[in-house]
C-alpha positions as CSV (number, residue, x, y, z in Angstrom):
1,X,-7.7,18.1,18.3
2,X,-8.9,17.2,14.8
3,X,-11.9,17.6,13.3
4,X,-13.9,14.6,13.8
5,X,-17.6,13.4,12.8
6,X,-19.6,10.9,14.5
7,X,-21.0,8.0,11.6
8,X,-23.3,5.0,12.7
9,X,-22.7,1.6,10.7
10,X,-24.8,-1.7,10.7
11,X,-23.0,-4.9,11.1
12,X,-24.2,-8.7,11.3
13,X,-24.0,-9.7,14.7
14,X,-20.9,-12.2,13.8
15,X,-18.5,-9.4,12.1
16,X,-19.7,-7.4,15.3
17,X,-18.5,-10.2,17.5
18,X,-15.0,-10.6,15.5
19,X,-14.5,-6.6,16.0
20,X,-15.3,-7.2,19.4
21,X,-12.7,-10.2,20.0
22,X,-10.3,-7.9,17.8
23,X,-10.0,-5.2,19.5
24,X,-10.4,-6.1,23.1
25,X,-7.3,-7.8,22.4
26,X,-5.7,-5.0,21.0
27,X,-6.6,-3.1,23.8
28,X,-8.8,-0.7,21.3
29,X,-12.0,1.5,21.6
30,X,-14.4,0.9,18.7
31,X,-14.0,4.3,17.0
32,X,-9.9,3.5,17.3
33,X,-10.3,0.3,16.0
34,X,-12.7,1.2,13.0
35,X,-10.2,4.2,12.3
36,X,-7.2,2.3,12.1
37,X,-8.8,0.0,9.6
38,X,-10.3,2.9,7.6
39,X,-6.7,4.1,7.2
40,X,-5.3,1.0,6.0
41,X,-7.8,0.3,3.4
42,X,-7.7,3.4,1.8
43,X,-3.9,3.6,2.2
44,X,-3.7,0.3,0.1
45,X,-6.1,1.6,-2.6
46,X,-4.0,4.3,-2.9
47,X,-0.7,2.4,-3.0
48,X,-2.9,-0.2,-5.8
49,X,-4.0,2.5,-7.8
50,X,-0.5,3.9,-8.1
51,X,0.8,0.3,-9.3
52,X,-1.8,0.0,-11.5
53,X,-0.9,3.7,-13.0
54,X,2.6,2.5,-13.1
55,X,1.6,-0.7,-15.0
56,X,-0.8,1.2,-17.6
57,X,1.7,3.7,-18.3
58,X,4.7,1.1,-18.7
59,X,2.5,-0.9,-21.4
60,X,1.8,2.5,-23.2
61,X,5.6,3.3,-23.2
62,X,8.3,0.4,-22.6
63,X,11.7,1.2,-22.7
64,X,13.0,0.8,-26.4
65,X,15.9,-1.8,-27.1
66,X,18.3,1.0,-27.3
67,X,16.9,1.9,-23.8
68,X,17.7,-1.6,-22.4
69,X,21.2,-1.5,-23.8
70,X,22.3,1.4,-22.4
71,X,21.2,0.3,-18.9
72,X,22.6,-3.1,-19.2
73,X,26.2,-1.0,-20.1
74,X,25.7,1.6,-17.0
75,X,24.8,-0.7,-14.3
76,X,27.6,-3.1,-15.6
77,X,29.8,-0.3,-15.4
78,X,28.9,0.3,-11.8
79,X,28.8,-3.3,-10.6
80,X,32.0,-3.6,-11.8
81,X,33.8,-1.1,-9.6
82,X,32.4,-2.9,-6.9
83,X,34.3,-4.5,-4.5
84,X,32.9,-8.3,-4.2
85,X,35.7,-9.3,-2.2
């Protein structure tokens, strides 16, 4: 078994009573059901910082227009021996 450590959190008493609805429905412990949405949330930061990564270093280098050409020509080329039929 993994590592795990024990944490204590505070919650209003309505997001406590939304957990509860949530995961009795999903058929979910708390610590299951606190871990799964741990995961998530930091699996979309990662995945939003990449984007933004993506996006910063797209502005600092775009393709040049001799860049654009040449892919217009190669995936013409391609889609071209295609058979649409």
């Amino acid at each position: 078994m993994k590592k795990v450590a024990k944490i204590a959190i505070s919650l209003g008493k309505d997001t406590l009573m939304a957990v509860e609805k949530e995961r009795k429905i999903r058929g979910e412990n708390r610590s299951e059901f606190f871990r799964q949405a741990v995961e998530k949330f930091l699996k979309k930061e990662r995945e939003s910082s990449a984007i933004k990564d993506y996006i910063r270093g797209y502005r600092e280098m775009p393709e040049s227009t001799e860049e654009i050409e040449a892919m217009h020509r190669i995936g013409s080329a391609v889609l071209a021996g295609e058979p649409w039929e």
